[in-house]
N, C-alpha and C positions, 0 to 999 in steps of 0.2 A: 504494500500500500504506500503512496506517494506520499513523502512529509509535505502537508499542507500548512502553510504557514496565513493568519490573516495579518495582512499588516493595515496599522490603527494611522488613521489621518493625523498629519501634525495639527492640523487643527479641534480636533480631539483630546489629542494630549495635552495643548495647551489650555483648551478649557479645566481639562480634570486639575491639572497643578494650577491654574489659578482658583481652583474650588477648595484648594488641600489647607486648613489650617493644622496649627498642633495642639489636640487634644492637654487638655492638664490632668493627672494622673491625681483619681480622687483618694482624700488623705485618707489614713486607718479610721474604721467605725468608729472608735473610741475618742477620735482626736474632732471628728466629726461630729458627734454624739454633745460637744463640747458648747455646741450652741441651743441646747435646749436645756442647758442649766442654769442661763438668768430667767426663762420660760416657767421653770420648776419653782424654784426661788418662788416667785411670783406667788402662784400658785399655793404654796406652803403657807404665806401670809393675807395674800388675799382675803380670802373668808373672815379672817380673826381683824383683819383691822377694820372691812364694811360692816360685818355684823357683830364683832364679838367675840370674846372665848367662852366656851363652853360654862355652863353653871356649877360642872361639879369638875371643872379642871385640878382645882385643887386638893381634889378628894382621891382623883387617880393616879395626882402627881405627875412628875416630868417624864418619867421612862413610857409613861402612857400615852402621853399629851403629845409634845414633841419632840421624844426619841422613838415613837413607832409611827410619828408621821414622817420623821426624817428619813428612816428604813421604806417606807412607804416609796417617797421618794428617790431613795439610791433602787430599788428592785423595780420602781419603773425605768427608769434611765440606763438600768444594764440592761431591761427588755429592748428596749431602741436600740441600743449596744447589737444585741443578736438580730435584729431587724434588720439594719444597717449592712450587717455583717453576711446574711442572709440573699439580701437586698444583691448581691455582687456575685455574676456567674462565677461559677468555680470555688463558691468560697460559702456552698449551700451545708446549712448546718446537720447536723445528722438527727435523726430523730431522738433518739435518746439522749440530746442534749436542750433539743426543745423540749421534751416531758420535763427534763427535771429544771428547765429554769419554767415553764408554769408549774409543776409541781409547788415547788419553792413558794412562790406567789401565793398559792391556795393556802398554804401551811400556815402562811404567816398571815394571811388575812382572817385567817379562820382563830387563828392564836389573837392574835391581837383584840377580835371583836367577844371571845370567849374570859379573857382575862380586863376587859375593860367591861363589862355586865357581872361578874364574880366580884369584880370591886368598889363599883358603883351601878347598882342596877334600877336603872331608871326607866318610865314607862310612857307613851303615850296618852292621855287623858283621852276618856271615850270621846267620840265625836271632833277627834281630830284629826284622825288616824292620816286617812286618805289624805288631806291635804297636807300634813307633814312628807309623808311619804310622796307625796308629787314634788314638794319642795326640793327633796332631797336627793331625788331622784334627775330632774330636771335642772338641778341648781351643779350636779356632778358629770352631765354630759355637757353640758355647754361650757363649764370651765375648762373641761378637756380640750376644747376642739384649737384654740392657738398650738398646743403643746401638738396637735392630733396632725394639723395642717404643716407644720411645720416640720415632722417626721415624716411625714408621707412625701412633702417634695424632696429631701434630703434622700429618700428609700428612693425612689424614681427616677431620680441622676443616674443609677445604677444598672435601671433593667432588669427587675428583678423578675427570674425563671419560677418563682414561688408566689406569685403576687397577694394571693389571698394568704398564705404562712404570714409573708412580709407583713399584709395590715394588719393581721390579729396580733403579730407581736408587738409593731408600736402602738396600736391602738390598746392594748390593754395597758401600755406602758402608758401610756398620756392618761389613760384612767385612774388607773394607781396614785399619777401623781394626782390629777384633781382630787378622788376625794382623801389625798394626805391633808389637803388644806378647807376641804369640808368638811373633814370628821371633829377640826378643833373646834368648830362652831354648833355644830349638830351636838343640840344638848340632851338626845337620847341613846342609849346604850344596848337595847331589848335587840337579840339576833334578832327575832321577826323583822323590825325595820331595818336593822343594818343590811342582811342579806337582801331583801327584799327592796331594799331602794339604793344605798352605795352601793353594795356587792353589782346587783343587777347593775346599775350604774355604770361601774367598771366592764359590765360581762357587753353593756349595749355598745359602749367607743370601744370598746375590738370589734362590734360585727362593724361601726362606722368605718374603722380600719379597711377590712376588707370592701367593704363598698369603696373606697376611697382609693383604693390600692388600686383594685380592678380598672377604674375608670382612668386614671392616670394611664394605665396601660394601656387601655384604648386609645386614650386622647394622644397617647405618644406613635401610634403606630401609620 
């Protein structure tokens, strides 16, 4: 069979190399990751300086208050961390390291919401219920969503070959952090309302994640 060779017009070529910019090599997740910590910040304070600190802040103390909203905070931001990280072909996480950083998450949200009702257990007054729980539920995805927007176009830079992994993991990460800074205000402690409006909270900005993730996909294609 005859080598066939096509040969490319110089005028061709010269279009392609005047199309050619160079690419900037995007930094480590981590280094990355670095701009959703004045977002966080925020976030942490927020609630308590518009509305308030909790009533019985001082009854659960600091380690309750804000050292497991601070933790709150760092396990959303290493969620972005693997999002990010996720986020970059060839650098897709393995499964059993995504179990165990949402594992992680559950443990301590579950910890934290079981040990602040064991040591101040406080309750909704009848005929409040539902509108507390709207408040708190409503008041935890909207806080999320700077923190939510801002990981997602950070994950999108990337391309990510997972898009829906990608948004559930920054998007529960931006949950986490919102309600670190509405639990200090939310002056109830009853699991029924926590899981049931922060938890849920946290569980709706990861499904936003993946809506979010998705679409950027599309929009980028």
């Amino acid at each position: 069979m005859a080598d066939e060779r096509i040969e490319i017009p110089v005028e061709l070529r010269a279009f392609v190399a005047r199309d050619l910019r160079p690419v900037k090599p995007l930094a480590p997740p981590l280094r990355r990751a670095l701009g959703l910590v004045p977002v966080a910040i925020g976030l942490l304070f927020a609630a308590v300086v518009i509305f308030g600190m909790r009533r019985d802040a001082t009854r659960i103390g600091l380690a309750l208050t804000w050292g497991a909203s601070t933790l709150q905070i760092v396990l959303g931001l290493a969620l972005v961390v693997a999002a990010l990280r996720e986020a970059v072909p060839g650098t897709t996480l393995p499964r059993r390291v995504v179990g165990a950083a949402l594992g992680t998450v559950i443990v301590a949200v579950l910890t934290i919401t079981i040990l602040t009702w064991t040591t101040s257990p406080t309750e909704i007054a009848p005929g409040f219920v539902a509108w507390v729980w709207g408040v708190c539920l409503t008041g935890t995805i909207v806080s999320a969503l700077p923190a939510l927007a801002l990981a997602g176009w950070l994950a999108a830079r990337a391309f990510p070959l997972r898009p829906r992994l990608t948004g559930a993991l920054y998007g529960v990460g931006a949950g986490l952090m919102a309600d670190a800074g509405w639990r200090l205000f939310c002056h109830f402690s009853h699991p029924a309302h926590v899981f049931g409006a922060h938890t849920l909270g946290i569980a709706a900005t990861g499904a936003l994640g993946v809506v979010l993730a998705n679409w950027l996909v599309r929009s980028g294609e």
